[in-house]
BAVEX-578947 format. One record per residue (C-alpha): x negated, y, z negated; residue in three letters. Coordinates in pm, whole numbers, plus 50000, padded with zeros to 5 digits. Each point is the difference from the previous one (the first is absolute). Example, Ala and Ser with C-alpha at 12.3 -4.5 7.8 and 13.67 -1.06 7.14 Angstrom:
REM residues 2
<<48770 49550 49220> 'ALA'>
<<49863 50344 50066> 'SER'>
REM end
This chain:
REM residues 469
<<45506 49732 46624> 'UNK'>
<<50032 50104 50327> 'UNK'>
<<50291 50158 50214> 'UNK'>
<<50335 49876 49872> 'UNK'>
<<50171 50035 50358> 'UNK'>
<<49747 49798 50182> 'UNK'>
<<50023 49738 49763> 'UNK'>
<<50412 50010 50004> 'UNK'>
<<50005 50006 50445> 'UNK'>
<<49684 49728 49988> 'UNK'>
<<49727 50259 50174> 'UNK'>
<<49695 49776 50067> 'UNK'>
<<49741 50259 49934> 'UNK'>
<<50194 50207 49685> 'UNK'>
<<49883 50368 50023> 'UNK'>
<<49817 50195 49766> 'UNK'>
<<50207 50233 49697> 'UNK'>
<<50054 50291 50106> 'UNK'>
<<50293 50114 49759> 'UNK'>
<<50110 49846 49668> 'UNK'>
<<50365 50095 49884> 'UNK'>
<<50013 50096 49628> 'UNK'>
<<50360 49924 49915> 'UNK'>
<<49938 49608 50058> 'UNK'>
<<49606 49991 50052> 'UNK'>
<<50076 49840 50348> 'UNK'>
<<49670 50048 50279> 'UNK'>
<<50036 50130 50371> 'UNK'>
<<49752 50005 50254> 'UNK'>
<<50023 50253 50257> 'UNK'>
<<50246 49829 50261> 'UNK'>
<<50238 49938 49742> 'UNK'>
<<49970 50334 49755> 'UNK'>
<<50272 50215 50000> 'UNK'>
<<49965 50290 50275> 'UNK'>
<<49877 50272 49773> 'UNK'>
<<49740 49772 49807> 'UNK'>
<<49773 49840 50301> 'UNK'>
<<49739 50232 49918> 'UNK'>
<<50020 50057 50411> 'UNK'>
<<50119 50183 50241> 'UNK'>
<<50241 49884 50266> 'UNK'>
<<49744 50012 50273> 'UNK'>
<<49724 49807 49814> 'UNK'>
<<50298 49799 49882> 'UNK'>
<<50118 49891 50379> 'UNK'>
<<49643 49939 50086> 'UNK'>
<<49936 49759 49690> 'UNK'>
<<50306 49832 50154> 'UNK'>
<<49934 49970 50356> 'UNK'>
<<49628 49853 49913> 'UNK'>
<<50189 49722 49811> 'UNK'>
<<50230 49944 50305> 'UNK'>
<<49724 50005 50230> 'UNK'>
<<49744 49759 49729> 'UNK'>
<<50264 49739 50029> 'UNK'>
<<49934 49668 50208> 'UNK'>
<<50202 50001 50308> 'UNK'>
<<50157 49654 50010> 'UNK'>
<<50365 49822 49979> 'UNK'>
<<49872 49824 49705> 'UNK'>
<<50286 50011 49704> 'UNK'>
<<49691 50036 49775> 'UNK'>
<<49869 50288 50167> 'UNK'>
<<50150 50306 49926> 'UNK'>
<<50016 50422 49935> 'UNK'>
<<50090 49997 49705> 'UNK'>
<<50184 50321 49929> 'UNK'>
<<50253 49889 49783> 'UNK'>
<<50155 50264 49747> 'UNK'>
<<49766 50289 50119> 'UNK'>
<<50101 50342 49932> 'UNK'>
<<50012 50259 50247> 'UNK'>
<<49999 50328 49911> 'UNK'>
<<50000 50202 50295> 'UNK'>
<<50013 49987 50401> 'UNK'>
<<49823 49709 50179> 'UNK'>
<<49965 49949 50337> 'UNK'>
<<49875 49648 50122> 'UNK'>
<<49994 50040 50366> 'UNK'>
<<49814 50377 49966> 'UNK'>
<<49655 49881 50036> 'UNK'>
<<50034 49842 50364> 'UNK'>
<<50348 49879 50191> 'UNK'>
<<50068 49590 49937> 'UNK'>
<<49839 50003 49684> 'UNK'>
<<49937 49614 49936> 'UNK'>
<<50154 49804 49679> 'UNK'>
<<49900 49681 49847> 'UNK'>
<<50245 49854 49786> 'UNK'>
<<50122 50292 49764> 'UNK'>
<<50221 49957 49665> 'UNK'>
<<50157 50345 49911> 'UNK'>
<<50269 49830 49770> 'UNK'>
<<50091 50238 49725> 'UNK'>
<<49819 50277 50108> 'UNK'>
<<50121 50357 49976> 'UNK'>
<<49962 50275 50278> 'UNK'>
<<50050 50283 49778> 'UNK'>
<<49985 50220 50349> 'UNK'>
<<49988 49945 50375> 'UNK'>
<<49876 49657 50098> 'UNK'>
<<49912 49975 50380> 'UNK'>
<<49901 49619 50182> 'UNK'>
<<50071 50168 50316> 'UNK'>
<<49822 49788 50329> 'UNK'>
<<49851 49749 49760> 'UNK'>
<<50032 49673 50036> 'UNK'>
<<49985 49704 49731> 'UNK'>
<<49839 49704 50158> 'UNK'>
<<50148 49794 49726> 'UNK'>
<<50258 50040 49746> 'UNK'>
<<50102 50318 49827> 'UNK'>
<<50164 49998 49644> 'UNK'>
<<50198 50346 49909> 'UNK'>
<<50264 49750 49744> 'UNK'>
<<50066 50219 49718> 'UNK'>
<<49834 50343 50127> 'UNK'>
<<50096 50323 49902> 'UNK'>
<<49987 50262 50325> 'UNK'>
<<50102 50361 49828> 'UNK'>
<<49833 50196 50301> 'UNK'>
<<50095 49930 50379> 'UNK'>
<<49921 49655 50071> 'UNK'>
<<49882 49995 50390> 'UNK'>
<<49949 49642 50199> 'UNK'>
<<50029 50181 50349> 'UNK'>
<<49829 49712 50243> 'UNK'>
<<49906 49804 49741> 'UNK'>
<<49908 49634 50076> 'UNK'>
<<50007 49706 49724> 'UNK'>
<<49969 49643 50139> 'UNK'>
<<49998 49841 49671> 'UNK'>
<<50336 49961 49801> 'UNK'>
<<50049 50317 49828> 'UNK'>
<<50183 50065 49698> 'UNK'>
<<50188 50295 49906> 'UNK'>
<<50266 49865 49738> 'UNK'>
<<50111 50171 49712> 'UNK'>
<<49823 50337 50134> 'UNK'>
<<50129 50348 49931> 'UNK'>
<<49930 50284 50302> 'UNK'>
<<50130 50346 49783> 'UNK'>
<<49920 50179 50352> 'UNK'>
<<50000 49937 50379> 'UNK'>
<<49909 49652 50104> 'UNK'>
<<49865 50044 50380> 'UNK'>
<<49961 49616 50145> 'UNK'>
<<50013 50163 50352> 'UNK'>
<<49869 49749 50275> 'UNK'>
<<49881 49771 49720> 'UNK'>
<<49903 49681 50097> 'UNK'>
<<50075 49632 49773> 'UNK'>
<<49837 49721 50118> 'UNK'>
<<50068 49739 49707> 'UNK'>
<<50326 49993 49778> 'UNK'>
<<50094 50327 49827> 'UNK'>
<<50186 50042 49656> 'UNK'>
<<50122 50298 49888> 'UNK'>
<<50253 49851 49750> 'UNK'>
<<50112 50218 49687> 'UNK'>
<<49814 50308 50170> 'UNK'>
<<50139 50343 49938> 'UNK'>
<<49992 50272 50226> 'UNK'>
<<50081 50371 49873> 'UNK'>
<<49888 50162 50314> 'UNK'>
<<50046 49995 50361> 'UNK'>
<<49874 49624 50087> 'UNK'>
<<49935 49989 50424> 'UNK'>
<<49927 49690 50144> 'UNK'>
<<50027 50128 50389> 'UNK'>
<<49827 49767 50208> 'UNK'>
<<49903 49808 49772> 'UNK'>
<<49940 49664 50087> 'UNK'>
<<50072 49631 49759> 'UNK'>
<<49810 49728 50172> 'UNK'>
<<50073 49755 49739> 'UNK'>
<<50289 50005 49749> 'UNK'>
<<50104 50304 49729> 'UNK'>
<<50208 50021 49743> 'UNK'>
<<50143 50349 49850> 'UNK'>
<<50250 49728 49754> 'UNK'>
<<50121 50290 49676> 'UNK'>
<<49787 50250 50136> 'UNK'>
<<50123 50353 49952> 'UNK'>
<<50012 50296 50269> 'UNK'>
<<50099 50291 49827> 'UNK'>
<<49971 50292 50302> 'UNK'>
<<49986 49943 50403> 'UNK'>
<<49847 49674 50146> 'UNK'>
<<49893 49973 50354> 'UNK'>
<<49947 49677 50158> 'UNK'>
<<50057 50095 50336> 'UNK'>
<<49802 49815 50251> 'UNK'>
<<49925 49735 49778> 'UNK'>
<<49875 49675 50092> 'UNK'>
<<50119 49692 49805> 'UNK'>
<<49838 49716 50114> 'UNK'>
<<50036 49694 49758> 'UNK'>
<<50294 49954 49775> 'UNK'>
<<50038 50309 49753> 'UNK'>
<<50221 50080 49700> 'UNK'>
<<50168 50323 49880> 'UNK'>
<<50238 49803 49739> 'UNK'>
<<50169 50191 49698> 'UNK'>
<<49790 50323 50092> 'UNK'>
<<50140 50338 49961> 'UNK'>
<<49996 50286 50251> 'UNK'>
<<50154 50329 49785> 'UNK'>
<<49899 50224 50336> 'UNK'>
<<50092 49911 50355> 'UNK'>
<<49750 49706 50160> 'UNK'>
<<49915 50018 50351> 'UNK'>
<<49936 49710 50233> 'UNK'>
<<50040 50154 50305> 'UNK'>
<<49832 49799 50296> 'UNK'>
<<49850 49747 49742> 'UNK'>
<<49957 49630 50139> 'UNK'>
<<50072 49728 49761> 'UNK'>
<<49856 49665 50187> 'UNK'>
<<50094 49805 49738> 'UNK'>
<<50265 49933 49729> 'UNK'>
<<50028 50346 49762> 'UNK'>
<<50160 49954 49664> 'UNK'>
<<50228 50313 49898> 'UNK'>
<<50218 49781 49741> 'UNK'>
<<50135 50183 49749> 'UNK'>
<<49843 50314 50056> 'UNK'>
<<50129 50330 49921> 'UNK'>
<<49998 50245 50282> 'UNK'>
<<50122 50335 49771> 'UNK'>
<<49971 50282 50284> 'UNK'>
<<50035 49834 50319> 'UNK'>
<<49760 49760 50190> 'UNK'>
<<49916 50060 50412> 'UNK'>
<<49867 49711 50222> 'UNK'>
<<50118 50153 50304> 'UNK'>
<<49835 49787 50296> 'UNK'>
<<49848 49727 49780> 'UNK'>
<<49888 49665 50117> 'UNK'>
<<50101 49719 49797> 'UNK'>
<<49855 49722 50210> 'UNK'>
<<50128 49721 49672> 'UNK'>
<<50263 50026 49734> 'UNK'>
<<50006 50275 49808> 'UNK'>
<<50220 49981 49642> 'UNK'>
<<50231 50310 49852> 'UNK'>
<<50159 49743 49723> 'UNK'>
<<50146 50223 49728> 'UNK'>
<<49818 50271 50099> 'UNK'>
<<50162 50345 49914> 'UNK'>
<<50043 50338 50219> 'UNK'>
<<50090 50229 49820> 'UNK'>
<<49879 50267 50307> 'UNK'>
<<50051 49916 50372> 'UNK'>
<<49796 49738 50127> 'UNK'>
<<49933 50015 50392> 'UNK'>
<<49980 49682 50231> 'UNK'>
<<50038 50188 50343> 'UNK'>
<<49808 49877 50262> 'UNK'>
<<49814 49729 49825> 'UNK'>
<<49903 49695 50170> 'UNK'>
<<50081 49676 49862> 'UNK'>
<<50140 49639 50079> 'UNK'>
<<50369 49859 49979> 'UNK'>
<<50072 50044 49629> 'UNK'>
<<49571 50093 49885> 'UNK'>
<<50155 50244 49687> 'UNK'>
<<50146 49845 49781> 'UNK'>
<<50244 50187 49721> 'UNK'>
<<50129 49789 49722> 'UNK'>
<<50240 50110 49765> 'UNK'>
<<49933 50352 50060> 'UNK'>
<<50249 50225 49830> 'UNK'>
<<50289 50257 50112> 'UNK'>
<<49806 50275 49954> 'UNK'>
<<49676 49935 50199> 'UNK'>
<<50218 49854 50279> 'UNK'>
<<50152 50317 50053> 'UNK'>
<<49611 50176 49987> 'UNK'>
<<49852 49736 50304> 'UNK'>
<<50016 50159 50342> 'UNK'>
<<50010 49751 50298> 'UNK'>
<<50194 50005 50326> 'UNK'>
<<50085 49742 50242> 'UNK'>
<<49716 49956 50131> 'UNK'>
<<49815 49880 49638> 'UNK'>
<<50305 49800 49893> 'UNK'>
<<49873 49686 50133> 'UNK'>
<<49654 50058 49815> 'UNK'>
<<50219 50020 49687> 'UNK'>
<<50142 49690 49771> 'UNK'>
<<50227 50121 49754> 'UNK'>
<<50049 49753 49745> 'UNK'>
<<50210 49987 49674> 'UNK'>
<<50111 50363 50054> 'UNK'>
<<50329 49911 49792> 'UNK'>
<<50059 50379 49968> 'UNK'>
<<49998 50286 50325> 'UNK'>
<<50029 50349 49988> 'UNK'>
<<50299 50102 50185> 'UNK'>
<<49773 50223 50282> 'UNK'>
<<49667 49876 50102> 'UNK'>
<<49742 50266 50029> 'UNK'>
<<50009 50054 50378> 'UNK'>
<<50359 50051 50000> 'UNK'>
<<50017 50230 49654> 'UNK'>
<<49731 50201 50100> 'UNK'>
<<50027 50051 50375> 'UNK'>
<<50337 50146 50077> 'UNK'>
<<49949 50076 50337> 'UNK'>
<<49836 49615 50188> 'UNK'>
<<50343 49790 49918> 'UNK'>
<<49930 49755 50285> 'UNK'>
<<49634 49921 49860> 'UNK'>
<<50177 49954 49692> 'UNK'>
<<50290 49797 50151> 'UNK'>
<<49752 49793 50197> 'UNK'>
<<49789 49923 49659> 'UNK'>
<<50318 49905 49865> 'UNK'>
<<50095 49750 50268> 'UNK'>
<<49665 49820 50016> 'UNK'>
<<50010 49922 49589> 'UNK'>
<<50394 49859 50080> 'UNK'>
<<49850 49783 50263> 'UNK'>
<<49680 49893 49706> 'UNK'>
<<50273 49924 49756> 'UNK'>
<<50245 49786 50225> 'UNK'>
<<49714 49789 50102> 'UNK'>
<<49928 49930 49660> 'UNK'>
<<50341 49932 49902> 'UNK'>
<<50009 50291 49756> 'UNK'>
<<50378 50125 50064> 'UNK'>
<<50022 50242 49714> 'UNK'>
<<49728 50186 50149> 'UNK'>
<<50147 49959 50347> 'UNK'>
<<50283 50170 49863> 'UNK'>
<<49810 50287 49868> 'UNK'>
<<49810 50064 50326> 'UNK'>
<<50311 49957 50209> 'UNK'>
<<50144 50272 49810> 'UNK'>
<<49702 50230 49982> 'UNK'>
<<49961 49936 50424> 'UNK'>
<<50357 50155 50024> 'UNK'>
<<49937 50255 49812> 'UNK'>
<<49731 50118 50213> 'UNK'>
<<50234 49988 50331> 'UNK'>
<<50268 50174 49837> 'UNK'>
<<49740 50308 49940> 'UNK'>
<<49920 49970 50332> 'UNK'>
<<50332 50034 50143> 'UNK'>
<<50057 50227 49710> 'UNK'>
<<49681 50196 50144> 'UNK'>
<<50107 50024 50350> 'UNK'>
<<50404 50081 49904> 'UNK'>
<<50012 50174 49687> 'UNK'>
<<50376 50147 50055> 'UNK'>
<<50136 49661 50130> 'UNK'>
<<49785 49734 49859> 'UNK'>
<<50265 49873 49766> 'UNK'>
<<50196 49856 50261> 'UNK'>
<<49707 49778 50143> 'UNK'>
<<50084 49632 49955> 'UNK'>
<<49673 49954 49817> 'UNK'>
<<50173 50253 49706> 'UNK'>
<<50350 49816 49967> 'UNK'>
<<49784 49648 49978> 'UNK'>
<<49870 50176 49722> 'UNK'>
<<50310 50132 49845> 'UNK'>
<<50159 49683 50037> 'UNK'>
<<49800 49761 49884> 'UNK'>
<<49614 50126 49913> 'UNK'>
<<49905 49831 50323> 'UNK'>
<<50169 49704 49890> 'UNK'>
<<49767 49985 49685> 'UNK'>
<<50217 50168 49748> 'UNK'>
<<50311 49750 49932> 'UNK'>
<<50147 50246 49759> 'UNK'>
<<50029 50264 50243> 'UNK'>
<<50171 49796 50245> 'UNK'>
<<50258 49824 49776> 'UNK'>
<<50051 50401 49876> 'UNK'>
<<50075 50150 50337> 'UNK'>
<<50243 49635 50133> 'UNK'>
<<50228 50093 49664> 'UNK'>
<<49981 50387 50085> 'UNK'>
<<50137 49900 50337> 'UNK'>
<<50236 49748 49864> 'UNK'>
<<50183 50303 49759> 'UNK'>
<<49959 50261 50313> 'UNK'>
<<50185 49696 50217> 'UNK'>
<<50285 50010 49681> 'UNK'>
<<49996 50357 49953> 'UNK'>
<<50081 50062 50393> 'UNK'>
<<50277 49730 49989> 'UNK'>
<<50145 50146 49691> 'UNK'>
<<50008 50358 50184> 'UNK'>
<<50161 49873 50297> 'UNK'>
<<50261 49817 49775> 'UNK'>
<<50077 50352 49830> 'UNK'>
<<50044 50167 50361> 'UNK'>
<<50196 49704 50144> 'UNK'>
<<50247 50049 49748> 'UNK'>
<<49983 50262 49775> 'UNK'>
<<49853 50038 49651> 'UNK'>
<<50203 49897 49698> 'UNK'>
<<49961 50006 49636> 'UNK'>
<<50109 49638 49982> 'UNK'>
<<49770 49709 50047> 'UNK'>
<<50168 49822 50312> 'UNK'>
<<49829 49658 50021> 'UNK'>
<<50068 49909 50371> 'UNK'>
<<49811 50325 50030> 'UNK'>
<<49707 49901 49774> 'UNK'>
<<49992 49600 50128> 'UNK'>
<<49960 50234 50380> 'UNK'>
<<49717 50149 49890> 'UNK'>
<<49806 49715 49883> 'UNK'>
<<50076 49810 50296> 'UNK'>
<<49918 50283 50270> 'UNK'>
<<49663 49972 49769> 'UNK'>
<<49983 49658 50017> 'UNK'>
<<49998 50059 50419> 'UNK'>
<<49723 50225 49960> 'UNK'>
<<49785 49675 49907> 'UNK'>
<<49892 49728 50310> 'UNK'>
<<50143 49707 50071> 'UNK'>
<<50299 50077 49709> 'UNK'>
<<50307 49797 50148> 'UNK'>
<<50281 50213 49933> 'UNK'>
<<50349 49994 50184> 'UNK'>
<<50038 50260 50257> 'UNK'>
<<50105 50317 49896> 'UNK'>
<<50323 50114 50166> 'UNK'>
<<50018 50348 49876> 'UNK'>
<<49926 50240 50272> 'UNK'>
<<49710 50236 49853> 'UNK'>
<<49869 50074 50319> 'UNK'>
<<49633 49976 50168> 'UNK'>
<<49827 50179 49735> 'UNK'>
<<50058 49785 49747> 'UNK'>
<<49899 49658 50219> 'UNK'>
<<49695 50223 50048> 'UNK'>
<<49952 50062 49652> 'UNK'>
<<50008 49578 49914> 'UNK'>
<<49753 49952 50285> 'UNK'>
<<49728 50281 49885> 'UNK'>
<<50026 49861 49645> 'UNK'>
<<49984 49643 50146> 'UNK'>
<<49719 50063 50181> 'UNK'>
<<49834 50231 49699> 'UNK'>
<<50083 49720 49699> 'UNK'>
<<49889 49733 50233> 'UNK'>
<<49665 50179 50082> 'UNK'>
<<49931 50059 49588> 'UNK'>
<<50106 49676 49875> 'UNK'>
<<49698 49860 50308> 'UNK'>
<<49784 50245 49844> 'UNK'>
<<50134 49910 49609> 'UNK'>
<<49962 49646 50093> 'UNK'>
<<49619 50075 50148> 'UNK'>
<<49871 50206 49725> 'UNK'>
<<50127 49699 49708> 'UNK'>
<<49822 49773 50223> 'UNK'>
<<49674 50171 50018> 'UNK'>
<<50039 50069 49619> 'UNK'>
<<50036 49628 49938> 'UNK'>
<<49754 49877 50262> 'UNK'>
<<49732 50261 49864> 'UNK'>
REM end
């Protein structure tokens, strides 16, 4: 009975026993003992390793392979030590365990290179690494720092399911083909700045608990981000998305930066994105033409450029403007309204800004007062019947001066006053009043003429946009 690992992960050439477990009676050869019963040390260990790596056949045949498959590695090992571009034929490291520091730094796999299922508890370093094969990584665990730096992928890449504990730095890296990172894990700091995407790639339904960096990457094709959680805030600050790229349901819970980026008309889309990580995305302007929004039923009531910088109101007035202008020529009026209002906003602070004793009486303030901009229906059918009772509290005044007060209700009085009110209205017909009250009163019916007809425009323009929107 020989080694019960290289009969469970198919080894072609099982080893010799090295180590038999008492408890169940099970055999391990060397590769796959535990660390503390190989009967070697690490250094003879590595060596018995690399002269397996370097017996194998170098060819792309599926039959021909390293089999490493569920080795054990109990301490440091270095692959590219013994001379820079050390060359791989097809390797198979699923399952194995690097119980310390694992280095393939400068090698390069000539074929494929299987990692599906490894366990990496030291620092796992791909620094210039080239695979051209497909390479695997799904389902792997890196406890430590994961250093991809300038990493090169020429065939498709999968690193779904994979866990990363550690720093994970992908800087430079570059994706000839596609990868997929669908329900991976990144548990501390990812950098993918610099990153080249060339093919089609997919980051759906993974989870970033520590802020993910982008910065500069270039995505030449479509990139997947549906339904991915972005926990501490996401940066691809002058990106290239040269295709579509998908935010569906995706969640920011920290800010998420889209400054500078360079896309097409509409390239990122964001479906159904909630309330929350609306108010977390930072774009201006400039990127809201790179931006579809789409089933956003629910806004915050700031968007981040405006909450956040108090100081650049016309940036945030002109970012406001541009999404009115998206949503009119898409026919979507309720967001028009929301926009409109927000724009406004931003001109009042302005003004605000500029005046701060004397901004109040700007026109811009009493279109607000009066009528929300003429969004707020409410406010102007509030301030017409405030005017309306000022217009019958005046009249009944100038009834008590005229002619005196008295204790008793005198109804040609009373019928007076709700007919001087009544004048206060446009286009009332009343008969001429022949009482002679002098040119302050006339003056009085024209201001209040010219004030109620003014709010019942603006009472009549706010119901109107609430019905058309």
């Amino acid at each position: 009975m020989g080694c019960c690992k290289c009969e469970e992960h198919e080894w072609p050439d099982p080893q010799d026993v090295v180590y038999t477990d008492e408890a169940d009676g099970k055999e391990y050869c060397v590769f796959h003992a535990p660390g503390d019963k190989k009967i070697v040390d690490v250094e003879t260990f590595n060596k018995k390793v690399f002269k397996r790596i370097e017996d194998a056949p170098h060819s792309s045949s599926k039959e021909l392979w390293c089999n490493l498959s569920g080795t054990i590695f109990p301490g440091k090992i270095d692959f590219g030590k013994s001379r820079i571009f050390r060359y791989f034929p097809n390797c198979n490291f699923s399952g194995t365990s690097f119980c310390d520091d694992a280095s393939f730094k400068f090698c390069v796999f000539e074929h494929s290179a299987l990692f599906s299922n490894s366990l990496f508890f030291g620092d796992a370093e791909f620094n210039s690494t080239h695979i051209h094969g497909i390479c695997l990584f799904s389902e792997a665990i890196f406890f430590e720092k994961a250093d991809f730096f300038r990493a090169h992928f020429y065939s498709n890449v999968l690193f779904s399911k994979t866990t990363f504990h550690g720093m994970t730095i992908f800087t430079f890296a570059v994706f000839d083909k596609g990868v997929h990172y669908t329900f991976s894990c990144f548990n501390y700091t990812s950098d993918f700045n610099l990153a080249k995407f060339m093919e089609a790639s997919d980051f759906e339904k993974a989870n970033f608990y520590e802020t993910i960096s982008f910065k500069g990457s270039k995505f030449a094709k479509e990139i997947n981000f549906k339904n991915t959680k972005f926990i501490n805030g996401a940066d691809f600050n002058k990106a290239d998305f040269f295709s579509k790229a998908s935010f569906s349901q995706a969640v920011f819970s920290g800010t998420i930066n889209f400054l500078e980026i360079n896309a097409g008309i509409d390239s990122l889309l964001l479906h159904q994105i909630d309330s929350f990580s609306l108010s977390n995305i930072i774009f201006t302007s400039i990127e809201v033409d790179y931006i579809l929004f789409s089933g956003c039923y629910t806004w915050p009531d700031k968007l981040y450029t405006e909450a956040t910088n108090s100081q650049d109101y016309y940036a945030s007035e002109k970012m406001y403007r541009k999404l009115k202008r998206i949503a009119a020529s898409e026919h979507d009026q309720p967001m028009v309204s929301m926009w409109h209002f927000r724009e406004k906003e931003m001109a009042l602070k302005q003004i605000k800004e500029k005046r701060p004793k004397w901004w109040r009486f700007s026109w811009l303030w009493l279109y607000r007062f009066s009528s929300g901009y003429g969004e707020d229906y409410r406010c102007a059918f509030r301030i017409l019947m405030w005017l309306l009772l000022a217009a019958f509290a005046i009249s009944s005044l100038i009834a008590i001066i005229s002619t005196g007060f008295s204790p008793r209700i005198d109804w040609d009085k009373v019928g007076w006053v709700f007919e001087s009110t009544l004048r206060c209205i446009p286009l009332t017909k009343l008969p001429t009043e022949n009482g002679n009250l002098g040119v302050w009163y006339y003056a009085f019916i024209s201001v209040f003429q010219l004030l109620i007809g003014i709010q019942a425009a603006l009472f009549a323009f706010a119901l109107r946009n609430k019905f058309r929107r």
